[in-house]
Each structure stands twice: as C-alpha cells, then as structure tokens.
C-alpha positions as CSV (number, residue, x, y, z in Angstrom):
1,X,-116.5,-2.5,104.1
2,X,-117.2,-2.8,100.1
3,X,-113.3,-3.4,99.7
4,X,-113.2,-6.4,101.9
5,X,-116.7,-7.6,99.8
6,X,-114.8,-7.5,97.4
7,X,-111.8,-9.1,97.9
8,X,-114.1,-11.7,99.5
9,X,-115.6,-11.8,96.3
10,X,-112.8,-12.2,94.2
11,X,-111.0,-15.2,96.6
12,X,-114.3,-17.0,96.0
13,X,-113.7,-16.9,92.4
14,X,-110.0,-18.3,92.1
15,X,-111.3,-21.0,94.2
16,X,-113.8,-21.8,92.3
17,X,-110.9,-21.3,89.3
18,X,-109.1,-23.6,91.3
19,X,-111.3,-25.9,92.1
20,X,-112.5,-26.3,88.1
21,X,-108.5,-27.0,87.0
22,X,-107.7,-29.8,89.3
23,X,-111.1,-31.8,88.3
24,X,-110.3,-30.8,84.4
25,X,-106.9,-32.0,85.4
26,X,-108.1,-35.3,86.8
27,X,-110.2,-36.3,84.4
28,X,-107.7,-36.6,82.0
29,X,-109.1,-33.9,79.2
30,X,-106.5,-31.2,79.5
31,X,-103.5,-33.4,81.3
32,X,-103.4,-37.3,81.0
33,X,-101.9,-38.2,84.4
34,X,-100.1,-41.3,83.1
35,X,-98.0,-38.4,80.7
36,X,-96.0,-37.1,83.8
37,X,-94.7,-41.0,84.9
38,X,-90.6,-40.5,84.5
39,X,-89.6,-44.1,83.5
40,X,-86.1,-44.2,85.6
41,X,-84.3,-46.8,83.4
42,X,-85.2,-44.3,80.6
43,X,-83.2,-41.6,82.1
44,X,-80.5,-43.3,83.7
45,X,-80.0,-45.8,81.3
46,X,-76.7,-45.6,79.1
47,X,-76.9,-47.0,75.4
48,X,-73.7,-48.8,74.1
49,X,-73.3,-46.6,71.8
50,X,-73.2,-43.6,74.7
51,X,-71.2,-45.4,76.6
52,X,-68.3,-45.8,73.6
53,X,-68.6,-42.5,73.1
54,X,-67.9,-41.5,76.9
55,X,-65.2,-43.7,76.4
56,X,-63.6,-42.3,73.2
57,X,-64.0,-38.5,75.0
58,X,-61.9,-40.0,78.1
59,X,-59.2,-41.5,75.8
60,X,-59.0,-38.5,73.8
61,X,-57.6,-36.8,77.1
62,X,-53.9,-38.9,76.5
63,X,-54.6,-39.8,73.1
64,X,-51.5,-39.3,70.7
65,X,-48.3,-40.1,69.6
66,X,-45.5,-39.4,72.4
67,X,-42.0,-40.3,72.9
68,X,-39.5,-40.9,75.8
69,X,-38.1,-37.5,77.4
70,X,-36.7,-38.4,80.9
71,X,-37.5,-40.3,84.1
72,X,-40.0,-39.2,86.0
73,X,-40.6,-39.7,89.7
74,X,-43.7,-39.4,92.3
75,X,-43.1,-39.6,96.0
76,X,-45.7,-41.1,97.8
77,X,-44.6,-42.2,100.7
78,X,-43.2,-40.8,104.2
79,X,-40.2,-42.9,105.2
80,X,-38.1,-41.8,101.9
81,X,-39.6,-38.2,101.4
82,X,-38.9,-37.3,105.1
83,X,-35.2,-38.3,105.5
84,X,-34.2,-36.4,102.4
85,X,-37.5,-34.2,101.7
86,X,-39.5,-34.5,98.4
87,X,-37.5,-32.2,96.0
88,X,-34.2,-33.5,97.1
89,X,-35.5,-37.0,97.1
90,X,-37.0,-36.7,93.7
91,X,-33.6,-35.4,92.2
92,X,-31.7,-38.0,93.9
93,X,-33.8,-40.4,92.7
94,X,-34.0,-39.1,88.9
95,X,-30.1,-39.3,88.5
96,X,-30.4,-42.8,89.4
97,X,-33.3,-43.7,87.5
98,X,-31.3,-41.8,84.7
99,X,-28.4,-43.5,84.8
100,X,-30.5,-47.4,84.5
101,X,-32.4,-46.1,81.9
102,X,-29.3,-44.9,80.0
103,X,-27.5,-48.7,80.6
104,X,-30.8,-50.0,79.2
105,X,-30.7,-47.6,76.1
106,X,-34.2,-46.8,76.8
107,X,-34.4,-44.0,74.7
108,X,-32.6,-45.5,71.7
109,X,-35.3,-48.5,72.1
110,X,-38.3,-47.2,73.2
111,X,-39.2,-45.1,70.4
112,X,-42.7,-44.2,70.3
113,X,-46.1,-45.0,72.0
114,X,-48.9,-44.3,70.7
115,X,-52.8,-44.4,72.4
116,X,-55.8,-43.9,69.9
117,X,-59.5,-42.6,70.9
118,X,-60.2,-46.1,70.6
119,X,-58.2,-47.9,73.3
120,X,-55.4,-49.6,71.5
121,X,-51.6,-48.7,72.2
122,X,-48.8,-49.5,70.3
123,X,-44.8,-48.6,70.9
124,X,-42.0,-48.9,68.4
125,X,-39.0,-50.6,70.0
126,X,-36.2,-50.1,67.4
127,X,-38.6,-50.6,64.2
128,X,-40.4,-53.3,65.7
129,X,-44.3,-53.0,67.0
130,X,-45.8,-54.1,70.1
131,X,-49.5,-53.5,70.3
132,X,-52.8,-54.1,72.9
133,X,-55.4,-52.2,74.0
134,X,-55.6,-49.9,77.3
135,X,-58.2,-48.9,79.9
136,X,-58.1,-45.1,80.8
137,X,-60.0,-43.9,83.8
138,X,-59.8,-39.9,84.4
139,X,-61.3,-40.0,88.0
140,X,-58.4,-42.2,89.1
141,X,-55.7,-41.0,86.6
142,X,-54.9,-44.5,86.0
143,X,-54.1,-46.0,82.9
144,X,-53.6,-50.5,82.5
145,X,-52.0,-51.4,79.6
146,X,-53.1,-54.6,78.1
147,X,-50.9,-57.4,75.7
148,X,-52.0,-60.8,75.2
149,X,-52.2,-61.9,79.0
150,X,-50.2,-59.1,80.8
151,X,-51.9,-56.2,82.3
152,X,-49.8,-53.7,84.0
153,X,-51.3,-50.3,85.8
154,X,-50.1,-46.8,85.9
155,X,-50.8,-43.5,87.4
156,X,-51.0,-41.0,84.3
157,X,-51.0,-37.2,84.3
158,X,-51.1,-34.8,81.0
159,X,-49.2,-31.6,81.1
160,X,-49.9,-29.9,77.7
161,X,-47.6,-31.9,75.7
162,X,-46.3,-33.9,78.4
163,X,-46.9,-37.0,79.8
164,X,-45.9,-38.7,82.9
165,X,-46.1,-42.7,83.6
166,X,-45.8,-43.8,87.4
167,X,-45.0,-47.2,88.0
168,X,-45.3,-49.2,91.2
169,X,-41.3,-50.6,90.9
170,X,-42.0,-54.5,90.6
171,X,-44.7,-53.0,87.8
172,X,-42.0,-50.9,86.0
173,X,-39.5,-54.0,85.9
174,X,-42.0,-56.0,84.5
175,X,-43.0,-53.5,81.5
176,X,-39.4,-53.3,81.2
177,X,-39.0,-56.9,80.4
178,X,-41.8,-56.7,77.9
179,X,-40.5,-53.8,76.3
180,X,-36.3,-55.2,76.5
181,X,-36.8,-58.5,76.8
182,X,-34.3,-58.4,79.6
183,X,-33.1,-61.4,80.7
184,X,-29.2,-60.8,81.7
185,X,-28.2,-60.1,85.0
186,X,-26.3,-57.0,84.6
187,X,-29.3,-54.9,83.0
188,X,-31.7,-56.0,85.6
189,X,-29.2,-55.1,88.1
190,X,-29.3,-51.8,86.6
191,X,-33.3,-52.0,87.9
192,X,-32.5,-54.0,91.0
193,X,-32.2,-50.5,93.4
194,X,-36.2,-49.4,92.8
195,X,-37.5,-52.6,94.1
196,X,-35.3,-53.4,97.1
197,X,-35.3,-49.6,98.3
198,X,-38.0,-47.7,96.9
199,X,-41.0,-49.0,97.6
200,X,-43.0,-45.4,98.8
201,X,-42.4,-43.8,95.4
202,X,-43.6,-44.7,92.2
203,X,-41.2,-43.8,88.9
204,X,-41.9,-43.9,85.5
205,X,-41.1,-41.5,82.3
206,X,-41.9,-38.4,81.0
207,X,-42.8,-38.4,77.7
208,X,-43.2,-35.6,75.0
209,X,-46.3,-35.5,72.2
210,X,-44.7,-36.0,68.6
C-alpha cells in the first residue's frame, strides 16, 4: 500500500513538473515561440552563387580536354536491334559509321574538344577554334552544345577516360556540317545511310581524355 502512495506521489510531482515547463515555455522566458518559425524560402531557397557552384560540380563530371577515338553507337530501338540483335547490330553499324568518318577525315580534322567547369567548349579543327558554351545535365546524361544560334543535343556517358557522344542522326549531320563545313555531295553521301535507315539508334564518337 505505501509503494503505490508513493508512486502516486511521485506522478503528482512530474505533473506538476510538467505542468510548470509548458507555462514557462509559453510565456516566452525560457523559449520565445516565434524562435522555432522555419522560414521555408530560407531553406529551400538557392543563392546564385550556390546554384553556379552546383553547376561547376556537374560540369566537372565531363570536364577536360578529349580527342576523337572511334565511332560509337547506341541502339535504342526494336525494329533494327531485333532483326540483327544489339551486339551484331552495333558492329555492323560501327564499320559503317567507320568507314564515313574515315571519307570525312574526321580524325585528322577534329582534333580536340575541350569542356571547362564553366560551361564553354571549344574544338580544334585542323588549327582552327570553334568555341560556345554547353548545358550539362547529369540526371538526363544529356549534354546541348551551343554556337552563335545552333544548339544541338546529345546523350553523354563518362567511362574513366572515355567519353561517348550519341547523336540523333539528322543532329549528328548537322554537327558535322558545323564542324566540316560540308557542302559537297559525295561527303554527305558518305552520311546519307544514318538518316534514311537508322532512325532507332543514336551514333556518335568515342573520345579519349588528353
């Protein structure tokens, strides 16, 4: 009987503890209510300054100085991949791909490109520099490269010191003709093939960090 007094006793107190905090509380003299108000723009609001930085950290992801390798080739759709099958698709395709770029001397041209933290490009065609700035977004793996009024898109992927560049085919012919400055028939014959019969893949380069 004197232990339950007691514990009677004792849960009177911590109410009365209790009881004492909250009024403390809401008066103001230990806690000032207004103090626990979150502001939501001040948590979820981005500086410009945080936001370039984001930026920089995202470009630094593909930033460097890289140069042509090979073609490279995604398969994306269902009508090519499944007469042939992805892998033997994707080599057929290469040795093709191989063979244009070789007619349009892209790797004697097309001697560098180069992305900086910053978001400006710029590739050496045979000593000569062609600059703009690029967007990079890592949660689409998408790069658009930007000159003067031409914007053209591209799936990117980094591989360790590899890159890879998809282009939709009527995107790759025109960064060609930026890059080339193609004009005659016979070279953009040489391109003619990706456009009129493979329109379920993308293709692009590889390129390797220098």
């Amino acid at each position: 009987m004197m232990a339950k007094c007691n514990i009677a006793i004792i849960a009177q107190r911590m109410l009365i503890i209790c009881a004492l905090a909250m009024v403390e509380w809401g008066s103001g003299t230990a806690i000032n209510a207004t103090q626990l108000t979150i502001d939501p723009d001040s948590v979820f609001t981005l500086t410009s300054q945080q936001i370039e930085q984001e930026r920089i950290e995202a470009n630094h992801l593909i930033a460097g100085k890289w140069q042509y390798d090979k073609p490279s080739v995604q398969a994306h759709g269902t009508s090519f991949v499944g007469k042939l099958g992805k892998p033997i698709a994707q080599s057929k395709l290469k040795k093709k791909l191989d063979k244009a770029y070789k007619k349009l001397k892209i790797n004697q041209r097309w001697q560098s490109l180069e992305l900086t933290d910053d978001g400006k490009w710029t590739i050496n065609i045979k000593g000569k520099e062609i600059s703009g700035t690029y967007s990079y977004s890592p949660s689409r793996g998408s790069i658009t490269l930007k000159w003067h009024l031409i914007s053209i898109t591209a799936q990117v992927e980094r591989e360790g010191k590899k890159l890879h560049l998809y282009f939709d085919t009527d995107r790759l012919l025109t960064l060609m003709r930026l890059l080339s400055g193609l004009s005659d028939n016979d070279t953009l014959k040489a391109l003619a093939f990706l456009s009129e019969n493979y329109s379920d893949v993308k293709v692009g380069f590889q390129l390797k960090k220098i």
